[in-house]
C-alpha positions in Angstrom: 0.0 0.0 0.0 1.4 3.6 -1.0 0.5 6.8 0.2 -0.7 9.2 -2.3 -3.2 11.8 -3.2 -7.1 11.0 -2.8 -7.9 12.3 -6.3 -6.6 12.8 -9.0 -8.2 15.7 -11.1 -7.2 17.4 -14.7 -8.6 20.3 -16.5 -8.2 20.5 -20.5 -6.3 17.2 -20.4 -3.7 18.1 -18.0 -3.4 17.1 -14.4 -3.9 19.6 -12.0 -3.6 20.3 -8.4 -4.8 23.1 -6.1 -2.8 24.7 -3.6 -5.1 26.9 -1.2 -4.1 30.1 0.5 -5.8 32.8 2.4 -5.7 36.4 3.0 -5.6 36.6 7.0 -6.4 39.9 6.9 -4.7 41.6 4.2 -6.0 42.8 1.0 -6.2 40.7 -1.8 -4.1 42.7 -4.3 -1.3 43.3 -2.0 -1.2 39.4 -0.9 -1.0 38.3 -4.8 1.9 40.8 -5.5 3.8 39.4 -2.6 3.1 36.1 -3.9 3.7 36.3 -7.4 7.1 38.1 -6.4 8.3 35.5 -3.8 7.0 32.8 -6.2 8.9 34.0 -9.0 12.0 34.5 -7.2 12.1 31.1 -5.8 10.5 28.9 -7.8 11.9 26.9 -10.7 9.1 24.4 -12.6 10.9 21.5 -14.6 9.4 20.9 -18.1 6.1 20.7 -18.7 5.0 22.4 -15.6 2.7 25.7 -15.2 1.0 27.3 -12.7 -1.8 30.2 -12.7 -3.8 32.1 -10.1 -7.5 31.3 -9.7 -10.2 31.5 -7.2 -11.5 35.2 -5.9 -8.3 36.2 -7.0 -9.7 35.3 -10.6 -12.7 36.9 -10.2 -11.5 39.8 -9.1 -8.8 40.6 -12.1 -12.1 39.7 -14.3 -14.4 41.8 -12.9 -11.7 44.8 -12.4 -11.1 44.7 -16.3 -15.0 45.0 -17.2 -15.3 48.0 -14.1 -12.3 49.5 -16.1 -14.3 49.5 -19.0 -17.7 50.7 -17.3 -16.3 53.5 -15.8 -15.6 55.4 -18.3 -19.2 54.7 -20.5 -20.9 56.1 -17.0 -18.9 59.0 -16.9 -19.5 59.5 -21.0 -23.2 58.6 -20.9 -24.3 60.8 -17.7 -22.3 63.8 -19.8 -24.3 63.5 -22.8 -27.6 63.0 -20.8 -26.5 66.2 -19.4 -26.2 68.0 -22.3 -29.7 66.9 -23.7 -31.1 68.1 -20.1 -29.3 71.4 -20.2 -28.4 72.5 -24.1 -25.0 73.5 -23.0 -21.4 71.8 -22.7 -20.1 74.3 -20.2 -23.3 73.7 -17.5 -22.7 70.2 -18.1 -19.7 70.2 -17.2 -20.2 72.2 -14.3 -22.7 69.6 -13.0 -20.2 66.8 -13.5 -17.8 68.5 -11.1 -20.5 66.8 -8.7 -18.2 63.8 -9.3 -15.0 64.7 -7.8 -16.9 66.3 -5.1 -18.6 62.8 -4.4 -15.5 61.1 -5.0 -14.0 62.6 -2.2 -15.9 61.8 0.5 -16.6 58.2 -0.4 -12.9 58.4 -0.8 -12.8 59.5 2.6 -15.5 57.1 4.2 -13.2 54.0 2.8 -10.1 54.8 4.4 -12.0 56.1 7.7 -13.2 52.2 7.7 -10.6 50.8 7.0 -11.9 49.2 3.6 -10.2 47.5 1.0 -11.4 48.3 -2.9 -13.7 45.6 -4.1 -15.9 45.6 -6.9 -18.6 46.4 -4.6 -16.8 49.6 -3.4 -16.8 50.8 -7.1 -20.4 49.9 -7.6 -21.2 51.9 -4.5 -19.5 54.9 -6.3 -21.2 54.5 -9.6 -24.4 54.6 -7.7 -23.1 57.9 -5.6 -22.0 59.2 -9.2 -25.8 58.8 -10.3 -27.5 60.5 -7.1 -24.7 63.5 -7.3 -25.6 64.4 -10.8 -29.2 64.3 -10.2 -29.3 66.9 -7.5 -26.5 69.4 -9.8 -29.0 69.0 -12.5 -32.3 70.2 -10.7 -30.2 72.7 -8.6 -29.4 74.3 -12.2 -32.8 73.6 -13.4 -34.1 76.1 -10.4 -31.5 78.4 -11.2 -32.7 78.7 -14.5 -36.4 79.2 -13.8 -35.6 82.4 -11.9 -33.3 83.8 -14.3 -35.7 83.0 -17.3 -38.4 84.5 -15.2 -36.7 87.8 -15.5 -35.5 87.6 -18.6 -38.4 87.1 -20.5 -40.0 90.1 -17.9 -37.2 91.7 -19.7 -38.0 90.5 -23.5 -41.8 92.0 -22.9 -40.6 95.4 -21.1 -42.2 94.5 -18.0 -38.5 95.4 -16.1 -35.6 97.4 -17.2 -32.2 95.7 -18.4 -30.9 92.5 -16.9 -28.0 93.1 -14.5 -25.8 91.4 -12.0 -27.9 91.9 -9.2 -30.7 90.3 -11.3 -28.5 86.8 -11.7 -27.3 87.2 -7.9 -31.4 87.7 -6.8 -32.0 84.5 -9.6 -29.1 82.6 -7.7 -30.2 82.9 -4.0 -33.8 82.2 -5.7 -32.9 78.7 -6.6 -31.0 78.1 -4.0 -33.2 78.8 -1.1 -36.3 76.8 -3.3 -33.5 73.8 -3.6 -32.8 73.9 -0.1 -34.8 72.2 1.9 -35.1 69.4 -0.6 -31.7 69.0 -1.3 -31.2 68.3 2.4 -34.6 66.2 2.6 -32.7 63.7 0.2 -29.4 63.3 1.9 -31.4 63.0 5.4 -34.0 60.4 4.0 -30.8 58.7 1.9 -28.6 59.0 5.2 -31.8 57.4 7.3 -32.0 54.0 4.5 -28.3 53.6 3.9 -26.7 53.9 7.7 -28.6 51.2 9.3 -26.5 49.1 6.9 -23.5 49.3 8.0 -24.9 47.9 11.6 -26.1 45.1 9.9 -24.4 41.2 10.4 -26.5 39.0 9.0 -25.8 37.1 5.3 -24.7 39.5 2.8 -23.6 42.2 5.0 -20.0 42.0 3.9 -20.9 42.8 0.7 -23.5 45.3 1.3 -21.0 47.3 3.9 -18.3 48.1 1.3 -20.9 48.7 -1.5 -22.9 51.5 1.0 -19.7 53.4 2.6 -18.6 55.6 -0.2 -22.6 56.3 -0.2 -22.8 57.8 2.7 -19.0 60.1 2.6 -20.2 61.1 -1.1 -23.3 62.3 -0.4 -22.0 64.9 2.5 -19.3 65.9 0.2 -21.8 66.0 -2.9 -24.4 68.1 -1.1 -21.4 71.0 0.0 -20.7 71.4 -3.6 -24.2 71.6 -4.9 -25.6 73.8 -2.2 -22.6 75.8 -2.1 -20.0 75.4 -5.4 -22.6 75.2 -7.9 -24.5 78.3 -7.5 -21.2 80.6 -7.5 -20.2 78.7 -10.8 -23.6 79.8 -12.1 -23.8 83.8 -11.1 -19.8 83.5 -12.8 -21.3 81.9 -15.8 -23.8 83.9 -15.9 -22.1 87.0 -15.4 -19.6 86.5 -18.3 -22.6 86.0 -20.3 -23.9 88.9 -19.4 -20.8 91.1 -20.4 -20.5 89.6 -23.7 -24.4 90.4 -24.3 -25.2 86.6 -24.7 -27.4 86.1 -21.6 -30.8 85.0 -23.2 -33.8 81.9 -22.0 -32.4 78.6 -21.7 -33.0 76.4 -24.4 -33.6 74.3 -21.4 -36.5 76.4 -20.7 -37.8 76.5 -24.2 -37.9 72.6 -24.4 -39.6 72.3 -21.1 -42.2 74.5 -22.3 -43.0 72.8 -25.4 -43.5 69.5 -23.8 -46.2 71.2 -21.1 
């Protein structure tokens, strides 16, 4: 009788055997480049022989490569949706600095909890990248209403010319009208989203990573709408105004024609 291994197993007609190893606390990515380095420092395979990484470690390198490819069609379709809402690349792109804004503070939540990026950290962002955008957009969207108010007050003599005071009045306007629901959504997202991260049961060590940069994005996103966003748009709005191109929306003219 000889000793030897229970099974025997083979994958695409050659033999195979699994070696097992765990993390123990560590991140996944730094563990596999300590591993592939020591490995390829120390070990020597005879002819024949090959070895490759598999497992979660598999997983993850396949579902990092999609992410890297998602990423950037997010960002490149939420721009263009933003330019159909708005008629204009430069308010677009002052809404989309809602990103960075919200990038910061789930940045910030991760390494407050000590998290490790996962795929379900960076579909916590994308999510955060969605709810950021949304509140720019109808902070602008009020910001506009007041302005056009005026300016079409303007168009049938009912005031004399538009000046800055007119776009600073317009401004605080929108502002105070977006307030309180502005900070109705971060409380009511805040009140569904928190409660997670107390949770223990099946699923929660997914859910946990995937809500964190949630909740740090949308403190950081709300700053820059309630507070960023309206000084981009008096300074848009004024350089407008000096080159005698401040006119209605074409946001405004759309929304009409579909009432």
């Amino acid at each position: 009788i000889l000793t030897g291994p229970p099974m025997i197993s083979s994958e695409n007609g050659m033999l195979r055997s699994i070696v097992f190893m765990n993390t123990r606390g560590r991140d996944m990515g730094s563990v596999m480049e300590d591993a592939k380095e020591v490995i390829s420092e120390n070990l020597k395979l005879p002819a024949g022989y090959s070895y490759t990484w598999s497992g979660q470690y598999e997983s993850k390198e396949r579902a990092q490569k999609t992410i890297q490819f998602i990423m950037p069609a997010v960002f490149l379709l939420i721009f263009v949706l933003l330019y159909f809402t708005l008629k204009d690349y430069l308010e677009a792109a002052v809404v989309m600095l809602s990103v960075p804004f919200a990038l910061i503070g789930g940045m910030y939540m991760i390494y407050i909890l000590d998290y490790n990026f996962s795929v379900a950290v960076w579909v916590g962002f994308i999510a955060l990248y969605g709810i950021a955008v949304e509140t720019g957009v109808v902070m602008v969207v009020y910001f506009h209403e007041a302005l056009d108010k005026r300016l079409r007050e303007f168009e049938k003599g009912k005031r004399g010319s538009i000046t800055n005071q007119d776009i600073y009045e317009s401004t605080i306007e929108g502002s105070v009208l977006r307030l309180r629901p502005k900070l109705m959504t971060v409380g009511t997202s805040m009140v569904g989203l928190i409660p997670v991260m107390w949770a223990t049961g099946a699923g929660s060590d997914v859910m946990k990573p995937l809500t964190a940069p949630m909740i740090g994005g949308l403190l950081t996103s709300a700053i820059h709408v309630l507070v960023v966003t309206p000084i981009l748009f008096a300074y848009m709005k004024e350089h407008a105004l000096k080159k005698n191109k401040l006119k209605v929306s074409k946001m405004a003219d759309w929304m009409k024609e579909g009432d």
